[in-house]
BATI-576021 format. One line per 3 residues: their letters; for each residue x, y, z of C-alpha. Coordinates in steps of 0.001 Angstrom, whole numbers. Example, Ala and Ser with C-alpha at 12.3 -4.5 7.8 and 13.67 -1.06 7.14 Angstrom:
as = 12300,-4500,7800 | 13670,-1060,7140
This chain:
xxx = 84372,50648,99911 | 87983,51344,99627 | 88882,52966,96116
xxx = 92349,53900,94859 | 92366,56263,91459 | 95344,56891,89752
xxx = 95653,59892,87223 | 98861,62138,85962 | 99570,59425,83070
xxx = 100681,60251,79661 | 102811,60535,76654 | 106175,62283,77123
xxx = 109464,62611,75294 | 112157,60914,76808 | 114139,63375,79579
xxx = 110304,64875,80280 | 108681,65111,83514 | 105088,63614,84828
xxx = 103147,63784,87663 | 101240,61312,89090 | 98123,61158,91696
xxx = 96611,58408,93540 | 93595,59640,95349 | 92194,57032,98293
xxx = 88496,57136,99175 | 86472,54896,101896 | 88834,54951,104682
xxx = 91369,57211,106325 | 94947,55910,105021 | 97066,59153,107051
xxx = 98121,56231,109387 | 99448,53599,106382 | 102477,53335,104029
xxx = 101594,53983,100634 | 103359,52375,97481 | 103687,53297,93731
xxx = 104816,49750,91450 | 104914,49663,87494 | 104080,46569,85361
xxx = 106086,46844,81582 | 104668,45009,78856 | 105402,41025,79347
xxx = 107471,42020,82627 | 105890,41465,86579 | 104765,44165,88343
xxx = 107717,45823,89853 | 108114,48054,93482 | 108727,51575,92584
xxx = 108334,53869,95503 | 106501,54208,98987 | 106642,56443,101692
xxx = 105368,55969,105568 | 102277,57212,107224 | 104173,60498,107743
xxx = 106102,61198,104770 | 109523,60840,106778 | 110520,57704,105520
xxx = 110791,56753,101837 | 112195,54091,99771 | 113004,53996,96083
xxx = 113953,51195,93557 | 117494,51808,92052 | 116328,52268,89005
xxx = 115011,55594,89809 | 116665,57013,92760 | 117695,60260,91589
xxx = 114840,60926,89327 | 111696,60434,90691 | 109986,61658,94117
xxx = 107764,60225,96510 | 105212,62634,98465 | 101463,62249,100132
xxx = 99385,64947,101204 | 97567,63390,104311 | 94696,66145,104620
xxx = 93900,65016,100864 | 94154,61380,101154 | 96692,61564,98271
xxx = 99977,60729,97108 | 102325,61951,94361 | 104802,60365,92025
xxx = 107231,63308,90675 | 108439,61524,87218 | 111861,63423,85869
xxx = 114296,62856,83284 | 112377,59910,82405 | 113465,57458,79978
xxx = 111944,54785,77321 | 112565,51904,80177 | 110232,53832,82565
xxx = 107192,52667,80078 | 104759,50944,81754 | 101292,51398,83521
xxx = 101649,52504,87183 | 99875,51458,90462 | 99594,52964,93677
xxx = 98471,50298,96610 | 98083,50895,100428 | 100176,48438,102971
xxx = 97801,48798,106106 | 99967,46197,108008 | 102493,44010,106595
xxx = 100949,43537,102884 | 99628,45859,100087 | 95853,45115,100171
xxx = 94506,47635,98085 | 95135,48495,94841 | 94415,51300,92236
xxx = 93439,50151,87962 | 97016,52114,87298 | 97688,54544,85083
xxx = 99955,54536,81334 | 102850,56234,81489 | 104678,56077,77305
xxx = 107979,57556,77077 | 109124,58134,73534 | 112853,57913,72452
Protein backbone atom coordinates (compact mmCIF):
# COMPACT_ATOMS: atom_id res chain seq x y z
CA UNK A 1 0.00 0.00 0.00
CA UNK A 2 1.37 3.22 -1.18
CA UNK A 3 1.68 5.84 1.79
CA UNK A 4 2.86 9.45 1.53
CA UNK A 5 3.67 11.26 5.16
CA UNK A 6 4.28 14.69 5.33
CA UNK A 7 6.07 16.29 8.45
CA UNK A 8 8.35 19.69 8.90
CA UNK A 9 4.99 21.81 9.54
CA UNK A 10 4.68 24.56 11.97
CA UNK A 11 4.29 27.95 13.37
CA UNK A 12 6.82 30.57 12.21
CA UNK A 13 7.19 34.33 12.19
CA UNK A 14 6.89 35.81 9.01
CA UNK A 15 10.62 36.03 7.08
CA UNK A 16 11.32 32.41 9.03
CA UNK A 17 12.39 29.33 7.46
CA UNK A 18 10.70 25.58 7.48
CA UNK A 19 11.48 22.43 6.33
CA UNK A 20 9.37 20.06 5.03
CA UNK A 21 9.49 16.03 4.46
CA UNK A 22 7.38 13.77 2.54
CA UNK A 23 8.46 10.26 3.15
CA UNK A 24 6.93 7.51 0.40
CA UNK A 25 6.49 3.90 1.53
CA UNK A 26 5.05 0.74 -0.59
CA UNK A 27 6.72 1.28 -3.79
CA UNK A 28 9.97 2.57 -5.22
CA UNK A 29 9.15 6.29 -6.50
CA UNK A 30 13.33 7.02 -7.58
CA UNK A 31 11.86 6.68 -11.17
CA UNK A 32 8.67 9.39 -10.70
CA UNK A 33 8.25 13.21 -10.46
CA UNK A 34 7.32 14.25 -7.18
CA UNK A 35 5.10 17.41 -6.35
CA UNK A 36 4.56 19.67 -3.24
CA UNK A 37 0.79 21.83 -3.64
CA UNK A 38 -0.78 24.00 -0.73
CA UNK A 39 -4.56 24.41 -0.11
CA UNK A 40 -5.28 28.11 1.93
CA UNK A 41 -8.30 28.34 3.84
CA UNK A 42 -11.50 28.70 1.33
CA UNK A 43 -8.86 28.73 -1.68
CA UNK A 44 -8.22 25.30 -4.18
CA UNK A 45 -5.40 23.42 -3.77
CA UNK A 46 -2.65 25.13 -5.57
CA UNK A 47 0.83 23.55 -7.50
CA UNK A 48 3.78 24.55 -5.53
CA UNK A 49 6.85 22.68 -6.53
CA UNK A 50 8.05 19.29 -8.15
CA UNK A 51 11.12 17.98 -9.26
CA UNK A 52 11.88 14.85 -11.81
CA UNK A 53 12.89 11.36 -11.05
CA UNK A 54 16.47 12.70 -10.86
CA UNK A 55 16.41 15.91 -9.20
CA UNK A 56 17.67 17.75 -12.50
CA UNK A 57 14.62 19.26 -13.43
CA UNK A 58 12.43 21.43 -11.19
CA UNK A 59 9.59 23.71 -11.48
CA UNK A 60 8.29 26.34 -9.11
CA UNK A 61 5.04 28.48 -8.91
CA UNK A 62 5.85 32.28 -9.16
CA UNK A 63 4.82 32.90 -6.09
CA UNK A 64 7.79 31.36 -4.58
CA UNK A 65 10.58 31.21 -6.97
CA UNK A 66 13.27 32.71 -5.10
CA UNK A 67 12.33 31.48 -1.74
CA UNK A 68 11.67 28.09 -1.51
CA UNK A 69 13.67 24.83 -2.75
CA UNK A 70 12.78 21.68 -4.16
CA UNK A 71 15.07 18.48 -3.36
CA UNK A 72 14.48 14.42 -3.02
CA UNK A 73 16.81 12.09 -1.64
CA UNK A 74 16.18 8.90 -3.84
CA UNK A 75 18.08 6.31 -1.48
CA UNK A 76 15.45 7.61 1.24
CA UNK A 77 12.37 7.67 -0.74
CA UNK A 78 12.03 11.35 0.33
CA UNK A 79 11.62 14.75 -0.71
CA UNK A 80 12.21 18.20 0.81
CA UNK A 81 10.49 21.53 0.70
CA UNK A 82 13.17 24.31 1.90
CA UNK A 83 10.54 27.16 3.15
CA UNK A 84 12.53 30.78 3.41
CA UNK A 85 11.61 34.21 3.96
CA UNK A 86 8.19 33.04 4.21
CA UNK A 87 5.33 35.24 4.44
CA UNK A 88 1.56 35.35 5.97
CA UNK A 89 0.23 34.36 2.21
CA UNK A 90 2.31 31.13 2.37
CA UNK A 91 -0.40 29.85 5.17
CA UNK A 92 -1.87 26.90 4.27
CA UNK A 93 -1.60 23.02 4.77
CA UNK A 94 0.87 21.40 2.33
CA UNK A 95 0.77 18.16 0.21
CA UNK A 96 3.28 16.22 -1.42
CA UNK A 97 1.75 13.72 -4.31
CA UNK A 98 3.66 11.37 -6.76
CA UNK A 99 2.93 11.80 -10.78
CA UNK A 100 3.89 8.13 -11.87
CA UNK A 101 2.80 8.96 -15.50
CA UNK A 102 0.91 11.85 -16.61
CA UNK A 103 -1.30 12.50 -13.28
CA UNK A 104 -0.61 12.86 -9.49
CA UNK A 105 -2.13 9.60 -8.11
CA UNK A 106 -1.00 9.56 -4.76
CA UNK A 107 -1.32 11.81 -2.21
CA UNK A 108 0.02 12.58 1.37
CA UNK A 109 -2.87 14.01 4.55
CA UNK A 110 -0.53 17.40 4.25
CA UNK A 111 0.95 19.14 6.71
CA UNK A 112 0.05 23.05 8.47
CA UNK A 113 2.31 25.43 7.75
CA UNK A 114 1.00 29.19 9.99
CA UNK A 115 3.01 32.11 9.27
CA UNK A 116 2.44 34.96 11.68
CA UNK A 117 2.71 38.70 10.64
Amino acid sequence: QVQLVESGGGLVQAGGSLRLSCAASGRTFSRYTMGWFRQAPGKERAFVADINWSGTVRQYADSVLGRFTVSRDNAKNTVYLQMNSLKPEDTAVYYCAVRPAREYDYWGQGTQVTVSS
